[in-house]
N, C-alpha and C positions, 0 to 999 in steps of 0.2 A: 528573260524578264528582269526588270528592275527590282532593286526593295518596294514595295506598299509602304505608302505613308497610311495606316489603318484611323489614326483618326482623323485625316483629313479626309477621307474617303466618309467615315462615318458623316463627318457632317452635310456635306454635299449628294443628299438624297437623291435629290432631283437632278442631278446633272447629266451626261448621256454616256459616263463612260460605264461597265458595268461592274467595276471593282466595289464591295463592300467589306468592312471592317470583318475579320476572324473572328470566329464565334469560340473560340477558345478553347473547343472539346476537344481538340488532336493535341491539345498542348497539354490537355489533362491526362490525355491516355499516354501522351509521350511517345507518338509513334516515330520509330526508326525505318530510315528507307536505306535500301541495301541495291545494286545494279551487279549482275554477273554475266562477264561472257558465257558463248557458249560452251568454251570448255570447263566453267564454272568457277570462273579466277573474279574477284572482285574488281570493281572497274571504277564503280562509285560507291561512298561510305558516308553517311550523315553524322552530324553531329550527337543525334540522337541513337545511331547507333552504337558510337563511341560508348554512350552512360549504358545503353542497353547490355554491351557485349563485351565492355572492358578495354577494346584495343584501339588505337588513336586511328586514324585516317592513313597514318605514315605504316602501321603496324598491317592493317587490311589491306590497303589497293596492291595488287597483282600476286594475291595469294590465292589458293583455294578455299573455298569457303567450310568445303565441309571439314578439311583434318583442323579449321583454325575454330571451327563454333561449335561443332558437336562430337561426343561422345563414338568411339570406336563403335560399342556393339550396332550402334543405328545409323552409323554413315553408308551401308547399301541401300535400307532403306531411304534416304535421304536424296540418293541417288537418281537411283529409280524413279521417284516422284519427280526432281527433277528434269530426269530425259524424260518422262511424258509429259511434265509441260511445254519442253521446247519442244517437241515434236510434233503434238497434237495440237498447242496453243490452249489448252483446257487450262482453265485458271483453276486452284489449287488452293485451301484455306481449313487450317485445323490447328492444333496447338500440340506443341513440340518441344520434347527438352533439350535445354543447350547449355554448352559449358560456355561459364563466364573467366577471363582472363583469368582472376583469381584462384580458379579452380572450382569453384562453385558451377552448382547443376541449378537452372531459372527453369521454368513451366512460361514457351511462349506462346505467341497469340499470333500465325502465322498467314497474310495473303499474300499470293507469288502468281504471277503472270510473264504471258509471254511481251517482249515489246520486239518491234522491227524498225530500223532508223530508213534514210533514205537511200541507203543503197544497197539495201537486201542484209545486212546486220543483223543476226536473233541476239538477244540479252534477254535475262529470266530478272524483273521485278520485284524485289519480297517488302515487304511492310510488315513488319512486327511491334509488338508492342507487350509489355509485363501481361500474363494471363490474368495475376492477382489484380490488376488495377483497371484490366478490361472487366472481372466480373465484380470488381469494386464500382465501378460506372455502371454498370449493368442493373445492379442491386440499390444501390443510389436511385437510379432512374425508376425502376419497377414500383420502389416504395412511396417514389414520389406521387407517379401518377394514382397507384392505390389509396394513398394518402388525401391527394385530392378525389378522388372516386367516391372514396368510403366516406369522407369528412363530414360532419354534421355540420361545419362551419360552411356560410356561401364561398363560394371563390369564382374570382371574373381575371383573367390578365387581359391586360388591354396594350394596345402595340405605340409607339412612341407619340401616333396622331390619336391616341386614346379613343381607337374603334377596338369592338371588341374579337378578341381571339380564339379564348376558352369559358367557358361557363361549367362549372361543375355541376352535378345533380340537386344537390344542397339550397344553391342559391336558386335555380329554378323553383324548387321548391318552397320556402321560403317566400319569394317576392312573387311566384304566382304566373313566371313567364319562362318562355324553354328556351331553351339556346339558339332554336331557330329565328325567334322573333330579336334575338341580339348581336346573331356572330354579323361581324362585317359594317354594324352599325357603330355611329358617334356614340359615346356615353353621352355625352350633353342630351339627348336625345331621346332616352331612356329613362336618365336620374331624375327626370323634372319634380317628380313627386318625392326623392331622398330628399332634393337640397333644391334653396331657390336659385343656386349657381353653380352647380355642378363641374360643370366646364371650365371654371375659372378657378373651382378650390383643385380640380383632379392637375390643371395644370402647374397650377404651384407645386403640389408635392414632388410632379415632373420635373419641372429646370430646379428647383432647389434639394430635392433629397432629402426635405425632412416630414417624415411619414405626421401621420394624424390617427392618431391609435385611441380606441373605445370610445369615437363619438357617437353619443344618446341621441336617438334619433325616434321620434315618434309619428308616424306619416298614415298615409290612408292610400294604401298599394292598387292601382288600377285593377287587380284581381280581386280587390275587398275591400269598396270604398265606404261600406258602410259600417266597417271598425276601425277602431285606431290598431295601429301596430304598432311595437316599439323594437327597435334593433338598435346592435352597437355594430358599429360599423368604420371601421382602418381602411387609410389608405398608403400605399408605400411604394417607392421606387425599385424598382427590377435591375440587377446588375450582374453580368456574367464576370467570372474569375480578376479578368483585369478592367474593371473598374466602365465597359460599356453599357448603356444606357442601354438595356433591351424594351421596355415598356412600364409599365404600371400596375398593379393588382393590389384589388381592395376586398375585403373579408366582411362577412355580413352574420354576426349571429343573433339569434332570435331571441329579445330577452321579453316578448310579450306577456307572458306568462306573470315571469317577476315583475314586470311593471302593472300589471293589472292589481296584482296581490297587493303590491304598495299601494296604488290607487285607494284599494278597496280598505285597505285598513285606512289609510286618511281618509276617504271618504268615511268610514266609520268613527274616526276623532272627530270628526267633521260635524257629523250628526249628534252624537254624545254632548259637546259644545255647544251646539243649535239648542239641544234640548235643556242641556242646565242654562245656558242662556234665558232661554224662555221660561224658566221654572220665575228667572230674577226679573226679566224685565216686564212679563205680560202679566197684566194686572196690580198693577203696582197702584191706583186708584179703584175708587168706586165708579166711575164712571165710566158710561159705556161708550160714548165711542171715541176715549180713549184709551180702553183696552182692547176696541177693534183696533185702533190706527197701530196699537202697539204688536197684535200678533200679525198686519200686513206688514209691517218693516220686518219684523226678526226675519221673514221669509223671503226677502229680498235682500240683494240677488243671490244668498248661497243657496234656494231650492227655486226660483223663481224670478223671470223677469219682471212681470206684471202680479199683482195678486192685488184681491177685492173680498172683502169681509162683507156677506149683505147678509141679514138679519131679517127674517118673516115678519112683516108688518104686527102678524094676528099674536106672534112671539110676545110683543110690549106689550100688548095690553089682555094676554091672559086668552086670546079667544083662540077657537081651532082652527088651524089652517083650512084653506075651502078647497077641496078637489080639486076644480077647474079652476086654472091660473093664479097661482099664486102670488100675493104683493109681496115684495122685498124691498127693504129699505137698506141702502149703499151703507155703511158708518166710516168706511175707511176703504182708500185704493192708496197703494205705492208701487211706485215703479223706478226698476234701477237706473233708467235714463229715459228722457225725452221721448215717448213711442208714439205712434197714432191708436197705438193699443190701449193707451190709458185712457183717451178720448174715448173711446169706443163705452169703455166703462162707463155704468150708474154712475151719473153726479153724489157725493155725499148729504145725506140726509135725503135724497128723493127717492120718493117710491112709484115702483117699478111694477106690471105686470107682466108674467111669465107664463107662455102656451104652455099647455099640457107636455107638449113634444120637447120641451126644453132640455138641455140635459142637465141644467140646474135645477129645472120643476122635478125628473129623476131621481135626483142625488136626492132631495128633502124627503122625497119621497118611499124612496127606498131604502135610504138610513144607511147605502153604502156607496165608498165611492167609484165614479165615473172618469176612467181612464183613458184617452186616448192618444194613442202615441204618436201617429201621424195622423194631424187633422187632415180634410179636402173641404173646399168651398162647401160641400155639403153640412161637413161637421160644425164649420164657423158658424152655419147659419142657424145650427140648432143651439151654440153659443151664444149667440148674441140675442140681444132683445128683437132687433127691428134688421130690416136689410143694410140699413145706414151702417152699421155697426158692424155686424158680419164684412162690408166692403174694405172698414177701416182694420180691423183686425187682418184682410189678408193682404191688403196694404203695408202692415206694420212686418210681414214677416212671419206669422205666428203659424208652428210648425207642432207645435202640442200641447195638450189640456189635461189637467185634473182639478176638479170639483173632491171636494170632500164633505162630510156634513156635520155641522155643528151639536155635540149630542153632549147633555149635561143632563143627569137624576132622570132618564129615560125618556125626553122630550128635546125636539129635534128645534132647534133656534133659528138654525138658516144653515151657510154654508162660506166655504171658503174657496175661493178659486183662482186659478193659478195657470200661467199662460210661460212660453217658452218662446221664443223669438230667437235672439242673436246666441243663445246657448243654444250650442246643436243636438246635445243629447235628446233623446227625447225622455219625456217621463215612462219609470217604469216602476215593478211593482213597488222594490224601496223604499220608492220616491212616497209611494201611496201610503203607505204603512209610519213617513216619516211624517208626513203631511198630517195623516190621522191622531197621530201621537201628540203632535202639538195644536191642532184641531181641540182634540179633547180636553188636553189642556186649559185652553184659552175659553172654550164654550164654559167652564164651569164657573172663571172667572166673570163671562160676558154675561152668566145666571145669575152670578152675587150682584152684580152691579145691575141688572133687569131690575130684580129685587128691590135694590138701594133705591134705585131710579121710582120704582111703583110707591116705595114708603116714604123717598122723596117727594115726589108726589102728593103723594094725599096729604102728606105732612103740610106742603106750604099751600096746599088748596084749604087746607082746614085752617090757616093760618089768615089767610087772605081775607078768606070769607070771614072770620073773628075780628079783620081790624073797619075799622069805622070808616064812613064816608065823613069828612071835615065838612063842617056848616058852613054855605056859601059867606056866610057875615058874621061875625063878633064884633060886637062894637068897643072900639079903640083899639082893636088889636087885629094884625095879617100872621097868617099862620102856615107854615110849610112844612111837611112831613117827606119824610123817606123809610120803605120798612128793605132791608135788602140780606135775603139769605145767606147763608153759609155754603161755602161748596162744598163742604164732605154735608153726603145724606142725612149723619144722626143728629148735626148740628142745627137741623131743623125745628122751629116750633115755641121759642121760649118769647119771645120778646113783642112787646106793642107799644103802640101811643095812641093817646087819644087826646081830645080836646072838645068840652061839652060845656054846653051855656048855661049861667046860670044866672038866677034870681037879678036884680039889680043889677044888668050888664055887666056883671060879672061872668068870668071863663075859670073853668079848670081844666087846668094842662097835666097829662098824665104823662111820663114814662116806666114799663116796668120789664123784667127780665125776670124769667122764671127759672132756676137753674134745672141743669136737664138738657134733653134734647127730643127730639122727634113727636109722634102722637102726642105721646100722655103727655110731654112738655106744653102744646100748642095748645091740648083741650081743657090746661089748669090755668093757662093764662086765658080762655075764653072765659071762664068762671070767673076769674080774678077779674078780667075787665068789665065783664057786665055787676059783679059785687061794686065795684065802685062807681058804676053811672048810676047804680043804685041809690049808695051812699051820700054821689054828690048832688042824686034830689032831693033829698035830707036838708040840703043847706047848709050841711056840717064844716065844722071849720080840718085845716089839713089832719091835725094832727087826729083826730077824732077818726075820720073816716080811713087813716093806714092803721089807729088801732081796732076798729073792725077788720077791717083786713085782714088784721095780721089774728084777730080769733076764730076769723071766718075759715084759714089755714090750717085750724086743725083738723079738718075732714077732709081737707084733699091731699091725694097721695103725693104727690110734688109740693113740700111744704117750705122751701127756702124761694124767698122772693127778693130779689130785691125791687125798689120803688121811687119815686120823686111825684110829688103829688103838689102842684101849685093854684091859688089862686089871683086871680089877676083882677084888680079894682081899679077901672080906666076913669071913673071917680078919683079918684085916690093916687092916681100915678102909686099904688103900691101893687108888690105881688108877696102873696106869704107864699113860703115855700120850707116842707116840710121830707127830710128824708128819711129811706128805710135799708138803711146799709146800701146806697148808691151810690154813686161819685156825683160827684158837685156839679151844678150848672156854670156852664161860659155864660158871663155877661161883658156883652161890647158898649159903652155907652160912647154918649157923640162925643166926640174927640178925643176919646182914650183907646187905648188897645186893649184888647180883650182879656181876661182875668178869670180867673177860678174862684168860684166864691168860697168864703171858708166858713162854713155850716156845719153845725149838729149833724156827724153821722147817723147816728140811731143805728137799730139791730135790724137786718133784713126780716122780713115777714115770715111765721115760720118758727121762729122763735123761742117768742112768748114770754108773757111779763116784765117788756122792758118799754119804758116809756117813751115817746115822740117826740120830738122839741121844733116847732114850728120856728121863722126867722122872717120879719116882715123888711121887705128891699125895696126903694126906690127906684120905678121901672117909668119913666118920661119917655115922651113922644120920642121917638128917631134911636134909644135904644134897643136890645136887641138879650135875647135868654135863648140859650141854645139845650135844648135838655137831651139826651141820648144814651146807651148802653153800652157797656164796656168792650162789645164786638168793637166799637169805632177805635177803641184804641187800645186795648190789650191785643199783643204779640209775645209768640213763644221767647222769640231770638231778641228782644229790644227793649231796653227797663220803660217803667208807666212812665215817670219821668215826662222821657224822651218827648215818649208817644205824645204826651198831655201840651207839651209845649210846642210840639207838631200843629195840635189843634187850636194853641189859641193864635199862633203866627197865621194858618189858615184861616180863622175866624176874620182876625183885623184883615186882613189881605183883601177879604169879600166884601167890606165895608160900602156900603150904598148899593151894592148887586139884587137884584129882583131875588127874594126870597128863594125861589125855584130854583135858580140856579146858584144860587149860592151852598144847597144841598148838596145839588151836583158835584159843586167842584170841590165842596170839604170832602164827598165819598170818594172823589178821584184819586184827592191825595193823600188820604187818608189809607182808604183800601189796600190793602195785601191782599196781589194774586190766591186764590184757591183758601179765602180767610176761612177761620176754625170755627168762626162764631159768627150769630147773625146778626144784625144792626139793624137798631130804629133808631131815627133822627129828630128830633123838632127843634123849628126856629120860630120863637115869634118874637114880635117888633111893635113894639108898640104907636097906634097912630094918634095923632090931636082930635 
């Protein structure tokens, strides 16, 4: 036979001759071959055993084997073994000492047989090799497989068309599948759940050699699809001694454990943040349902796809919930994207009836929350209000539910509910416990602001109902009012106007501000306002009837007023006008711009012992007296100034506009979002 070209052989797998490339373990062991007649003369000598035995090819062939390689006392021995191989043909294998050229005694590694050529020829066969480097490979080999056996690491090798060969106990274990469901199979085949391409990253590391070491890998194993798993997982190329391509093998250890622990402490930063979060942002108003809409955001989407704040109707107004079917009113729904599950939700601000069987009628009812971690059609329908609702909810995906219940100073408010869709987790206790935690939270806020909202309430009902209905007709004069609250609750309650006829078609125009806020503010200016339609039956002139007023003030508990108290003489094209620590009136007259007038301040009401100073002004057909309360233009962040010359650019602006809307559009531009203070407006305009 010719030399082997071994790596051209390696490449040509498929071709039909049967040579493949040397597997390189005889080169390791270094085995020497020996040929002896049969009267035991060397006949043929290898290279190998040249290094094994010292003596070159020119030194061995046609000598005797045994006075040139072993030792006197064991050449019978040697013998003997010999002539029953060739006699018998019994092949022969054990380890034997031999002298090496040098002198030296080697421990070898002995197989000798008979061979027969073709014309009846015996020759004895030997193959030797170092004993030390046969249990050197021996020992190598035993610990390898141990190694792989005992490993707690997976191990797979895979053969150059990357099906699989070996699979250790480890990675069985581990990924949840035996060796029998992989030997012989593609890995592309198998990995689909490691990687979305398996077959294309195993082959890279194939034709280039450069391995992929502790890729994090977090999957859901066909054995356990309903946990994550997290493994680090190499892949590397396979090469025997000189440099051939034997296959592929990839290692798998199981770092689930540590990746959960991680998990779980982020998630626990997670939650810690959620909650000081919401310590800052929910309830940052008095108003409720803005501090619904504000505990539905926090909880989207880090505990929640979908979440809906609904509030017991009988909650707002003080009464007890009713056994059978409870109303709920929506304040707030957010959702982390587009669902048919938001749909499905209570509209904001409607209220809603809920079956006994509900599991939100439940939660209110039982004061604890309702978990379920996988919903079924069944579960949706006791979620939703109506069937409509339930169909779009399993439409949308929604795969698990927690209701929790709103609980502030031992009274149950409504509830908080909270849907899962495109997050696959489902809810679990955690979740209920984290839910609960900012639940409670938020219910105590959503309590202060019921509260604000009730004393809201009554505040501007009691305010309402104090200010006057305007006389369809005063003669020579059109007259326009605006009264418009404060948004924060305690701002409520200080301010009015009126306008009441008098003697000799004559009017009196009031504006007044009672400092203060809420009730007692509203029910000292009810006082204050009917003290002066009192007054102005009297017939008294201005300054007379703010100094009643202002003595009328000592027996009520809110004793700072301010005031502007006009009379209008359509006789007279005059109007006196007389103030009490107010701000000035706007007058627009025809064809001028609008101007502050510059009048007697006086002392607000309240006082006491300071005197009045009336100012009588020329008020003609087609002008215009704008009288109003420092709500319209005191602001925290913006000098009066500003503000004052804001109103008289809007004033001239509205110039020939229908009274009514000329209110309107001073309050539009006038107004700051969420103002501190209330506003009452008048305009009158004097007619021919």
């Amino acid at each position: 036979m010719g030399k082997t070209d071994s790596s051209r052989a390696g490449d040509d797998r498929s071709g039909a001759g049967p040579l493949t490339p040397p597997s390189g373990l005889l080169d390791l062991l270094s085995v020497a071959a020996v040929v002896l007649n049969a009267q035991g003369q060397v006949v043929f000598w290898s290279s190998k055993a040249e290094e094994l035995f010292g003596y070159t090819a020119g030194e061995a062939l046609g000598q005797y084997a045994a006075p040139l390689t072993v030792h006197e006392e064991h050449r019978d021995e040697v013998i003997r073994l010999f002539a029953e191989v060739m006699e018998s043909g019994t092949d022969w294998a054990g380890a034997f000492p031999i002298r090496h050229k040098d002198g030296s005694t080697r421990l070898v590694e002995f197989r000798n047989m008979r061979l027969l050529d073709d014309v009846g020829g015996v020759y004895a066969l030997g193959l030797a090799a170092d004993q030390a480097t046969v249990e050197q490979v021996e020992r190598d080999a035993a610990l390898a497989m141990r190694l792989v056996s005992q490993s707690p690491i997976g191990l797979a090798i895979l053969n150059p068309d990357l099906r699989y060969l070996a699979v250790n106990p480890a990675l069985e274990r581990i990924t949840g599948q035996s060796a029998a469901e992989r030997l012989g199979r593609p890995a592309g085949e198998v990995l689909t759940f490691l990687d979305t391409d398996p077959d294309a990253r195993l082959r890279r590391v194939l034709e280039t050699g450069e391995s992929v070491v502790d890729r994090h890998i977090v999957c859901r194993p066909p054995a356990d699809p309903d946990h994550e798993h997290a493994w680090s997982v190499s892949y590397y190329r396979l090469e025997d001694s000189g440099g051939r391509v034997l296959g592929l093998a990839y290692s798998v250890i199981d770092v689930t454990e540590r990746h959960r622990a991680a998990a779980e402490a982020t998630q626990a930063r997670q939650r810690l943040a959620l909650i000081a979060e919401a310590s800052a942002c929910v309830g940052t108003t008095l108003d409720l349902e803005t501090t619904a809409r504000e505990l539905a955001d926090i909880v989207v989407p880090v505990l929640a796809d979908v979440a809906a704040v609904d509030v017991l109707d009988s909650a707002l107004d003080g009464r007890t919930a009713p056994y059978e079917g409870p109303a709920f009113r929506a304040l707030a729904v957010s959702a982390a994207y587009s669902t048919e599950a938001a749909r499905a939700a209570d509209p904001p601000e409607g209220l809603a009836t809920y079956d006994i069987d509900r599991l939100i009628t439940q939660c209110v009812r039982t004061r604890r929350p309702v978990l379920v971690p996988h919903t079924t059609r069944r579960d949706l329908e006791r979620i939703a209000r109506h069937g409509t609702a339930a169909s779009l909810l399993e439409a949308a995906g929604v795969h698990s539910y927690l209701a929790v219940p709103l609980l502030a100073r031992g009274e149950v408010l409504g509830a908080l509910d909270l849907i899962r869709t495109r997050n696959p987790a489902p809810f679990d206790d955690d979740d209920a416990l984290l839910a609960g935690e900012l639940a409670a939270r938020a219910a105590v806020c959503i309590d202060n602001a019921r509260g604000y909202q009730a004393q809201r309430h009554a505040a501007l009902t009691l305010q309402r109902s104090l200010l006057p209905e305007l006389p369809s007709h005063l003669p020579g004069l059109e007259v326009a009012c605006r009264y418009q609250p404060a948004g924060a609750t305690s701002e409520i309650g200080g301010d009015w106007y009126d306008a009441i006829p008098l003697p000799r078609d004559k009017t009196a125009l009031v504006v007044g501000d009672v400092m203060g806020s809420g009730i007692n503010a509203a029910a000292t200016m009810g006082q204050l306002r009917s003290a002066a339609r009192a007054f102005t039956e009297l017939d008294l002139a201005p300054a007379q009837v703010l100094h009643h007023l202002d003595h009328l003030t000592e027996g009520v508990e809110q004793t700072i007023t301010t005031c502007i108290y006009c009379v209008y003489d359509p006789h007279q094209d005059q109007c006196e006008i007389c103030l009490a620590g107010h701000l000035p009136p706007v007058l627009l007259r025809v064809g001028h711009a609008a101007q502050l007038l510059d009048l007697p301040t006086g002392a607000p009401l309240g006082v006491g012992g300071v005197p009045f100073e009336a100012t009588t002004i020329a008020l003609r057909p087609g002008d215009e007296l704008a009288l109003y309360t420092d709500g319209l233009v005191e602001i925290r962040n913006e000098p009066i100034d500003a503000r004052l010359d804001n109103l008289l650019d809007a004033f001239t602006a509205t110039r020939g506009h229908e009274l009514e809307d000329t209110c309107d559009r001073i309050l539009e531009i006038l107004q700051s979002p969420g103002g501190e203070d209330d506003i009452a407006l008048l305009i009158a305009r004097a007619q021919p």
